[in-house]
Kinemage of the C-alpha trace (Angstrom):
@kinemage 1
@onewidth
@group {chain A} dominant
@subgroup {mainchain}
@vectorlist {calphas} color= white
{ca unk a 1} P 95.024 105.002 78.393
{ca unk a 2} L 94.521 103.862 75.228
{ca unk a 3} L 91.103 103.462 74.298
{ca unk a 4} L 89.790 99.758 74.614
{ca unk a 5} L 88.557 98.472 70.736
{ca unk a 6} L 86.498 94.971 69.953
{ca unk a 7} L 89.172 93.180 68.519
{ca unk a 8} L 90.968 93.223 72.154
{ca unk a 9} L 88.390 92.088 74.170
{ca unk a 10} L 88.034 87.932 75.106
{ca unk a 11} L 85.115 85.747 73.687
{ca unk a 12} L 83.523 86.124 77.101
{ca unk a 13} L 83.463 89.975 76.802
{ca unk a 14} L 82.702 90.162 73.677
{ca unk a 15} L 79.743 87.570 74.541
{ca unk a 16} L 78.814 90.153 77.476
{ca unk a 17} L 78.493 93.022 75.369
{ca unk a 18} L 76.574 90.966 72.940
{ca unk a 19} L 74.076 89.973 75.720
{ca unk a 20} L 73.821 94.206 76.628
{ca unk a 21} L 72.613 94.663 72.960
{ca unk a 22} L 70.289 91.987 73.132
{ca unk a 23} L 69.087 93.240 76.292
{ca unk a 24} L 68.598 96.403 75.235
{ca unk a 25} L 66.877 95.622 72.136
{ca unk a 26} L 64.685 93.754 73.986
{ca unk a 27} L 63.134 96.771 76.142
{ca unk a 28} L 63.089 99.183 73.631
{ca unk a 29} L 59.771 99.517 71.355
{ca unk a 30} L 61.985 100.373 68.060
{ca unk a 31} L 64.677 98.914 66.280
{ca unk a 32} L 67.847 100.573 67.768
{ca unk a 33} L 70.144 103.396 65.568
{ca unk a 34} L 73.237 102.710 65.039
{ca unk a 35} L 74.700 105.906 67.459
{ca unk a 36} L 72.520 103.830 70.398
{ca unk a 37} L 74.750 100.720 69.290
{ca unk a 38} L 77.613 102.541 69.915
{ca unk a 39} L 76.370 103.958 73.076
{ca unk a 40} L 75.662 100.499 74.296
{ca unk a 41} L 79.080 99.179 73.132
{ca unk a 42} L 81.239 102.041 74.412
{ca unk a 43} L 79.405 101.812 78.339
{ca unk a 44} L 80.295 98.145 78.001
{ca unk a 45} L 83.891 98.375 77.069
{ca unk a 46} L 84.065 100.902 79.744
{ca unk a 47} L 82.874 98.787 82.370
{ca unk a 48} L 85.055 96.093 81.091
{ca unk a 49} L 87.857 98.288 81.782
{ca unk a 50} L 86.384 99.117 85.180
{ca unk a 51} L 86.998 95.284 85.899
{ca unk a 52} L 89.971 94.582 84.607
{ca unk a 53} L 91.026 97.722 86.568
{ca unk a 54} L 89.568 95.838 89.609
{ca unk a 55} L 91.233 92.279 88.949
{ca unk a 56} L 94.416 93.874 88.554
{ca unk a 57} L 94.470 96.139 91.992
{ca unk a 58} L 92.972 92.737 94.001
{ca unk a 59} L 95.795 90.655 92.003
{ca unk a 60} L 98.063 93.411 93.099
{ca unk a 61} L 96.876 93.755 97.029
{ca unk a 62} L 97.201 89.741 97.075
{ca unk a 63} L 100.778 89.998 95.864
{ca unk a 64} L 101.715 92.171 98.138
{ca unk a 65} L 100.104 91.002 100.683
{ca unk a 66} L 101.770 87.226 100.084
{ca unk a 67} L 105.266 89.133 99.939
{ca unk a 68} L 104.514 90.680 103.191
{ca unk a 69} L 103.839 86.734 104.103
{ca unk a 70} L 107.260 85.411 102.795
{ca unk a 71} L 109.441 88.374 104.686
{ca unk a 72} L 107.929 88.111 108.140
{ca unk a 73} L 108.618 84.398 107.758
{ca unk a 74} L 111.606 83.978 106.520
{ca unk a 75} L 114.498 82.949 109.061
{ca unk a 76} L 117.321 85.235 110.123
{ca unk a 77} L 120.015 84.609 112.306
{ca unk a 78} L 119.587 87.040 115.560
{ca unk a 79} L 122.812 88.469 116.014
{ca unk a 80} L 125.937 88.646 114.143
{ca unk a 81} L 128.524 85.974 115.653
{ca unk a 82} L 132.459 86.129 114.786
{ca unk a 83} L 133.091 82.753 115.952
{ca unk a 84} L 130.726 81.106 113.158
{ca unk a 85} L 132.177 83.340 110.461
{ca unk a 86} L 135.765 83.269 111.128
{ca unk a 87} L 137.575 79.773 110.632
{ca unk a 88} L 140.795 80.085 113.583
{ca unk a 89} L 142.392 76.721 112.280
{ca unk a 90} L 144.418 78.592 109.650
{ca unk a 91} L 145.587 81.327 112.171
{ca unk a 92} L 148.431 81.069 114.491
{ca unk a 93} L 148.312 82.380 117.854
{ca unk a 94} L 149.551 86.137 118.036
């Protein structure tokens, strides 16, 4: 898959893994380097991933399961019948 860069992600996301840099200058005693910025970044585009991964197999499961819904109700005749399908006013007795 390809990998998952800043310029795809939503506000929201990008917002989240905002908040993870904040938070993570926040505990640590220095200022952080730029390879920990990554770091950061990268875990949170990966978990990103992770739910979109997620949304899309419940989305999925809930599809399914709704077709699943619409087959076992949907109305079939029980039996085949001649007499319904066959119109006998055109036909002469043979």
């Amino acid at each position: 898959m390809k990998k998952l860069e800043m310029k795809d992600l939503t506000e929201a996301e990008k917002a989240e893994i905002a908040l993870l840099l904040q938070k993570a200058q926040a505990n640590a005693d220095h200022q952080l380097t730029n390879g920990e910025r990554n770091k950061i970044r990268e875990e949170g585009r990966l978990k990103i991933v992770a739910d979109r991964a997620e949304a899309a197999k419940a989305a999925s499961k809930l599809a399914r399961e709704k077709a699943k819904e619409r087959a076992k109700n949907q109305v079939l005749p029980d039996t085949f019948s001649w007499i319904d399908s066959v119109s006998n006013k055109f036909r002469s007795k043979r």
